[in-house]
ROSELUM-455984 format. One record per residue (C-alpha): residue number from 1; residue in three letters; x, y, z. Coordinates in Angstrom, 3 decimals, always signed. Each point is the difference from the previous one (the first is absolute). Layout:
// ROSELUM-455984
<markol><nr>NUM</nr><rest>ALA</rest><u>X</u><v>Y</v><w>Z</w></markol>
...
END
This chain:
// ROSELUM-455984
<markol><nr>1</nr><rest>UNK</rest><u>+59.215</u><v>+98.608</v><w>-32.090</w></markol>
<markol><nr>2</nr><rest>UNK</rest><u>-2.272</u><v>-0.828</v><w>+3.146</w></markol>
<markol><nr>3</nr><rest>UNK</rest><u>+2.060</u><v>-3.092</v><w>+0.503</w></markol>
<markol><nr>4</nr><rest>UNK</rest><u>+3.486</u><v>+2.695</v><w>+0.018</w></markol>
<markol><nr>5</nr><rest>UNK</rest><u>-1.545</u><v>+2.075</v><w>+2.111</w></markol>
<markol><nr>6</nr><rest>UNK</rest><u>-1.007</u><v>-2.622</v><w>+2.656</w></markol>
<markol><nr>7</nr><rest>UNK</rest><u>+3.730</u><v>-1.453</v><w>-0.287</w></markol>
<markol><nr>8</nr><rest>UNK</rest><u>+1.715</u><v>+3.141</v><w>+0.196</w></markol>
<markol><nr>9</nr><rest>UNK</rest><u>-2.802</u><v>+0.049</v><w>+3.372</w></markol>
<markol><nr>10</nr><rest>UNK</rest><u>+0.926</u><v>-3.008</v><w>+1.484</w></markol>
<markol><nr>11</nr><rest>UNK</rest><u>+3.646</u><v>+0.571</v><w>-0.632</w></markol>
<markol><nr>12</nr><rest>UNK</rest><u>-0.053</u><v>+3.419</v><w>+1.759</w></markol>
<markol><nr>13</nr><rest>UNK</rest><u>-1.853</u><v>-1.823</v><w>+2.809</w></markol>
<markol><nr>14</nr><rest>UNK</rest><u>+2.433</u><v>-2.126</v><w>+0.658</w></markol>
<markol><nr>15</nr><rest>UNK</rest><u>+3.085</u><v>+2.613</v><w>-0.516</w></markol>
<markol><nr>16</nr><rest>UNK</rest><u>-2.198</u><v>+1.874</v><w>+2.866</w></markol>
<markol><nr>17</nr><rest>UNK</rest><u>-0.116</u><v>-2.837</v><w>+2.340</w></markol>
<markol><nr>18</nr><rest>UNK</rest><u>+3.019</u><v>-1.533</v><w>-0.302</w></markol>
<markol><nr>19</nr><rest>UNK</rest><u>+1.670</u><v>+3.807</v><w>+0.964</w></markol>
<markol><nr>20</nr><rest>UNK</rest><u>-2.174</u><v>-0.134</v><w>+3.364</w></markol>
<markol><nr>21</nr><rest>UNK</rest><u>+1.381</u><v>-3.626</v><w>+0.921</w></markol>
<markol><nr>22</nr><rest>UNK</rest><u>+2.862</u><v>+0.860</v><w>+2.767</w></markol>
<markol><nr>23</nr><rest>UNK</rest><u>+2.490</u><v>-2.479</v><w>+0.289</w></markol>
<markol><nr>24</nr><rest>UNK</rest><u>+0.063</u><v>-1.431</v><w>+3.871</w></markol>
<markol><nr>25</nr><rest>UNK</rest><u>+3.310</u><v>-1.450</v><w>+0.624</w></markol>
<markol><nr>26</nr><rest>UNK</rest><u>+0.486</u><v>-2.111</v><w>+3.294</w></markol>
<markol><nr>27</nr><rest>UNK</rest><u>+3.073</u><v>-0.777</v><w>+1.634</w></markol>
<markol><nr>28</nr><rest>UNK</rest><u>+0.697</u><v>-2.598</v><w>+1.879</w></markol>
<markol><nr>29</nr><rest>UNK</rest><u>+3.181</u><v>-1.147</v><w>+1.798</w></markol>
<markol><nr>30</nr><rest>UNK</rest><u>+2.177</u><v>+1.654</v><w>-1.928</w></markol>
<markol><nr>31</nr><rest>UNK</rest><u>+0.195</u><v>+3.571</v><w>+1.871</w></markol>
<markol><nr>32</nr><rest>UNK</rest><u>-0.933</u><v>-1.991</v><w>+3.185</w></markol>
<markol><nr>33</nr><rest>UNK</rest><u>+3.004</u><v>-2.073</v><w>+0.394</w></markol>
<markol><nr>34</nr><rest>UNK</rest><u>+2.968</u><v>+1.726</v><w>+1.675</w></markol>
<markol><nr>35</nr><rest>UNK</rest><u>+2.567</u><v>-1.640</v><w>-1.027</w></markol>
<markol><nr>36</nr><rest>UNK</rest><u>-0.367</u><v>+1.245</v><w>-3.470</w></markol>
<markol><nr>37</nr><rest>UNK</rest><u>-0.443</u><v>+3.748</v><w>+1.098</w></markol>
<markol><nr>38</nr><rest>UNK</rest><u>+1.457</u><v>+3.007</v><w>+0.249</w></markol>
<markol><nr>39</nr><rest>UNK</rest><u>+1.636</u><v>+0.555</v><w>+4.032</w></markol>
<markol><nr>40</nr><rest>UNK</rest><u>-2.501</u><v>+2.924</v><w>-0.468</w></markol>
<markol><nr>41</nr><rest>UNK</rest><u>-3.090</u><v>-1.823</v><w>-1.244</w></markol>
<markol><nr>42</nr><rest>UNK</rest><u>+0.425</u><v>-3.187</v><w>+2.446</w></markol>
<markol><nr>43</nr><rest>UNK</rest><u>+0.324</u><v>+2.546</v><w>+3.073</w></markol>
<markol><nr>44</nr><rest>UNK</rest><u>-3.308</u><v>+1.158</v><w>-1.261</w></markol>
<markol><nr>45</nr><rest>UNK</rest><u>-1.314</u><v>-3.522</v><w>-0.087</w></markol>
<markol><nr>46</nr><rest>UNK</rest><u>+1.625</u><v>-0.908</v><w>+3.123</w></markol>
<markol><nr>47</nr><rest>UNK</rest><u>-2.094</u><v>+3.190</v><w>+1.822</w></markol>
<markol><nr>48</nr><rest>UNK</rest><u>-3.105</u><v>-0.838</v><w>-1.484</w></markol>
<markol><nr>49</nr><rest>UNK</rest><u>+0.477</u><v>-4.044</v><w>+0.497</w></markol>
<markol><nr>50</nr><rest>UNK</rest><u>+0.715</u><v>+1.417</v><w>+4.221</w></markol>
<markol><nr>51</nr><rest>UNK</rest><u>-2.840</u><v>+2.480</v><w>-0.379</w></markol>
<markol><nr>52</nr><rest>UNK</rest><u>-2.079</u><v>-3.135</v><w>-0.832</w></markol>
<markol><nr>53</nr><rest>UNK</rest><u>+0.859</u><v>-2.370</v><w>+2.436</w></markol>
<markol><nr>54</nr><rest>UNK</rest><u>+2.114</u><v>-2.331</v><w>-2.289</w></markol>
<markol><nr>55</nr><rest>UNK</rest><u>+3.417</u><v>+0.266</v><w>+1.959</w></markol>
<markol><nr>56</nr><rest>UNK</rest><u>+1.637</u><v>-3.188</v><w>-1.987</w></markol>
<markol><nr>57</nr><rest>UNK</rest><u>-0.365</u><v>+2.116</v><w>-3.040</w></markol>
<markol><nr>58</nr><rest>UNK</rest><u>+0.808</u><v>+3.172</v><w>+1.354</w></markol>
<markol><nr>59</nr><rest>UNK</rest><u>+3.721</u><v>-1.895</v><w>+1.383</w></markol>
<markol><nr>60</nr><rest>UNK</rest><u>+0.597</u><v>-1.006</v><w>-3.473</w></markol>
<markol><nr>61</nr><rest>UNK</rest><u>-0.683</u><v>+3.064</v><w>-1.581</w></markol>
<markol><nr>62</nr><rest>UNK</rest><u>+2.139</u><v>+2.213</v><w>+2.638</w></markol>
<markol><nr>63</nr><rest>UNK</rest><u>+2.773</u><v>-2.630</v><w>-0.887</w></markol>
<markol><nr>64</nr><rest>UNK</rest><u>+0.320</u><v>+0.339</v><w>-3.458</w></markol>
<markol><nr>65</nr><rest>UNK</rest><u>-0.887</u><v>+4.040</v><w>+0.180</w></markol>
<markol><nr>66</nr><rest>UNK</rest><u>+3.850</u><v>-0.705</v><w>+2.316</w></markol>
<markol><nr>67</nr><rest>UNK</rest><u>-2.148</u><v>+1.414</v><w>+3.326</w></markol>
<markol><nr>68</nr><rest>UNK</rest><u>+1.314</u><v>-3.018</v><w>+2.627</w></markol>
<markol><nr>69</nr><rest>UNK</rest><u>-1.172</u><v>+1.418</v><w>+3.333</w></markol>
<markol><nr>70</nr><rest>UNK</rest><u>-3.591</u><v>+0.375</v><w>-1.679</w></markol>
<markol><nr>71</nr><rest>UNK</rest><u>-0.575</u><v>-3.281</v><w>-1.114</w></markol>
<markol><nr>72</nr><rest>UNK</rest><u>+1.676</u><v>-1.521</v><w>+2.871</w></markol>
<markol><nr>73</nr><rest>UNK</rest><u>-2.882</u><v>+2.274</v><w>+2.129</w></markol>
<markol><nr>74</nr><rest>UNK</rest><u>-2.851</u><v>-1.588</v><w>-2.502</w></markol>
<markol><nr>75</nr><rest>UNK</rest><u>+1.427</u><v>-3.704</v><w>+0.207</w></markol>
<markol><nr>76</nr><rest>UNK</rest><u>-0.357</u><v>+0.266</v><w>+3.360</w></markol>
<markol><nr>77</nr><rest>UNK</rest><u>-3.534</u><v>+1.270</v><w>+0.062</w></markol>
<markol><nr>78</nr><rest>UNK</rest><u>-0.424</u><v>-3.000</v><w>-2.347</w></markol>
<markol><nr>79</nr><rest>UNK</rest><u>+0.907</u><v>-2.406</v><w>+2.033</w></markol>
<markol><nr>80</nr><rest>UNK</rest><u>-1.826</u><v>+1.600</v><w>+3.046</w></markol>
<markol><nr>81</nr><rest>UNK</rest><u>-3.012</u><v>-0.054</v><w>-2.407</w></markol>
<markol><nr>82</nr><rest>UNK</rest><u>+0.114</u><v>-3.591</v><w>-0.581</w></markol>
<markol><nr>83</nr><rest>UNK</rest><u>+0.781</u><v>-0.853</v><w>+3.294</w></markol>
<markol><nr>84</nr><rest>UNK</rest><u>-3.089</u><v>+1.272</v><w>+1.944</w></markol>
<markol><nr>85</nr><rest>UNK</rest><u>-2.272</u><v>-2.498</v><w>-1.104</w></markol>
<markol><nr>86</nr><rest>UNK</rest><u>+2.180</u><v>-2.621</v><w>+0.197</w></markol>
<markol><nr>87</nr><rest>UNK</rest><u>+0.363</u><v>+0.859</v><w>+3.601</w></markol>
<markol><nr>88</nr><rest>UNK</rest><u>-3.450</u><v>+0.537</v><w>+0.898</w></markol>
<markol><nr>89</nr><rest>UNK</rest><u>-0.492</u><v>-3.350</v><w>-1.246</w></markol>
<markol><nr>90</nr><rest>UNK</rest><u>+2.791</u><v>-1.710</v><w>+2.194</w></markol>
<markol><nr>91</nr><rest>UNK</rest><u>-1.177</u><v>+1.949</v><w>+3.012</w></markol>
<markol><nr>92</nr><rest>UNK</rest><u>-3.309</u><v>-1.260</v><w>-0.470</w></markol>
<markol><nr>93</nr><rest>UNK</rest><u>+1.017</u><v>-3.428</v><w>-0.560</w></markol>
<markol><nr>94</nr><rest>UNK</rest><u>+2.509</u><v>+0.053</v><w>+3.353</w></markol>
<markol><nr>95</nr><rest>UNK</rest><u>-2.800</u><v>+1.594</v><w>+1.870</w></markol>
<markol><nr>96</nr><rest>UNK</rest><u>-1.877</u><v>-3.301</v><w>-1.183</w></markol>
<markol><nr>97</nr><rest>UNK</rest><u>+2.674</u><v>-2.232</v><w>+1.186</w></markol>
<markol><nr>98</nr><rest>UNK</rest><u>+0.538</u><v>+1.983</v><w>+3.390</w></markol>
<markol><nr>99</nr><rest>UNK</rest><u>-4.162</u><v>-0.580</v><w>+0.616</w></markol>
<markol><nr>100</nr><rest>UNK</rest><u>+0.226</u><v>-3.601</v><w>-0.718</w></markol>
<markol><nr>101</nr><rest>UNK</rest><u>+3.253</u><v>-0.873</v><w>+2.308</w></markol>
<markol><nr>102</nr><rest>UNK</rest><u>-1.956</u><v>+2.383</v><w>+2.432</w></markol>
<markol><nr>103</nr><rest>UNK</rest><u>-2.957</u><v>-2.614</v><w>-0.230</w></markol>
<markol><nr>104</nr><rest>UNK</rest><u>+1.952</u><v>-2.735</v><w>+0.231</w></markol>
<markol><nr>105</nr><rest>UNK</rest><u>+2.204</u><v>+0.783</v><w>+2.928</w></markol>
<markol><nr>106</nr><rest>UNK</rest><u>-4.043</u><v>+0.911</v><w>+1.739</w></markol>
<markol><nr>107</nr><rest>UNK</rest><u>-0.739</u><v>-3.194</v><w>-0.820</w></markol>
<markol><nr>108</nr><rest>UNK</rest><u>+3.031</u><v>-2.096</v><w>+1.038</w></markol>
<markol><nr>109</nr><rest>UNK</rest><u>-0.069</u><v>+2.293</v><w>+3.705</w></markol>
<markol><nr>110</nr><rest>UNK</rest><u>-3.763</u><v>-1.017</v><w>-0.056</w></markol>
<markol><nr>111</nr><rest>UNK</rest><u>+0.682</u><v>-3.764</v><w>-0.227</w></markol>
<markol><nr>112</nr><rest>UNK</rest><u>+2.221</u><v>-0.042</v><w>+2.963</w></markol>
END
């Protein structure tokens, strides 16, 4: 009898916790790629990919949501994105060139 009573325990234990374990489900990629949306839903992605900076993503989702002038306006924040370091770097190296022909041209008058 004590060894029923300690079952029918253990089993309502378990019957207990198992009914507080919530279920978590993650999704990934599947909802987040635009193509496979609704116009609706990738619109929605598309403003929150903009609101966050990502205007590649945000041109791709305004495409397939059918909004053209929109992602054309985030492609080309894109590329302006991508481009500013890019150009700070070949500034920097020109300015480095410009110093050293600047030297050498000192140098050459110098000589003379």
């Amino acid at each position: 009898m004590r060894t029923l009573l300690v079952a029918l325990a253990l089993l309502s234990a378990a019957g207990t916790a198992a009914a507080d374990v919530q279920e978590t489900v993650v999704v990934t990629g599947a909802a987040e790629r635009c193509g496979d949306a609704t116009p609706e839903l990738a619109r929605g992605l598309a403003d929150k990919a903009s609101r966050d900076g990502d205007y590649q993503r945000a041109g791709e989702c305004y495409l397939a949501a059918g909004q053209h002038s929109l992602a054309d306006q985030a492609f080309v924040r894109a590329s302006a994105q991508q481009g500013k370091g890019e150009t700070s770097r070949r500034l920097a190296s020109n300015l480095s060139d410009i110093k050293a022909s600047a030297r050498q041209m000192k140098q050459a008058f110098q000589h003379r």
